[in-house]
N, C-alpha and C positions, 0 to 999 in steps of 0.2 A: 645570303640572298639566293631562291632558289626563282628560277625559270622557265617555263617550257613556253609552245605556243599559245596557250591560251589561258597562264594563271600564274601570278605569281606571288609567292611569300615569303618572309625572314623567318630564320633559325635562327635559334641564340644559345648557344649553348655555355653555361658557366659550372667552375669548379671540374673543370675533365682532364686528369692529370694524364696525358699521354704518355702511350708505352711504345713507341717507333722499332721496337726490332723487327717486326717484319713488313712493314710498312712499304721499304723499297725491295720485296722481294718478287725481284722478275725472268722469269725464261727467257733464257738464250735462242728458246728455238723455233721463235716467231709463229705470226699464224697462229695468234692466240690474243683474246682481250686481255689487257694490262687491268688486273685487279687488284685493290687495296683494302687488308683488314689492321685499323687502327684501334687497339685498345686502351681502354681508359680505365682508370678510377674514378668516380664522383667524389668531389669536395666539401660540392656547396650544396643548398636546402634548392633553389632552383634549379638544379640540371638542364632543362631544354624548356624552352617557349619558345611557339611557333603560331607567328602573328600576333604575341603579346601573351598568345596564352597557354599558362603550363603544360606539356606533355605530362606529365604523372600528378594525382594529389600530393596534397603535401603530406599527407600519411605515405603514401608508398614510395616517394624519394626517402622519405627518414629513414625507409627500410635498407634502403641504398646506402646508406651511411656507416660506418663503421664506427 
């Protein structure tokens, strides 16, 4: 579920095989925004809908596919 002040929509993301190693990686030396990159794999034929409806065709998640 996403938020702000004047809009709001669901994410759904299926098949996202998470890669967490740098995920928690933070400076020690403050005075600075706490940043996060989370990588994935794709799984599944849907990858993301947002508000029910697909982020990529389904020709270009297939690409996504391995």
């Amino acid at each position: 579920m996403g938020k702000t002040i004047n809009q709001e929509f669901d994410v759904a993301a299926y098949g996202c095989k998470l890669k967490l190693s740098e995920a928690l990686n933070a400076s020690s030396g403050g005075g600075e925004k706490l940043m996060h990159t989370v990588q994935f794999e794709v799984t599944d034929k849907r990858f993301v809908e947002i508000n029910g409806v697909p982020y990529l065709s389904a020709d270009r998640t297939a690409a996504l596919l391995f």
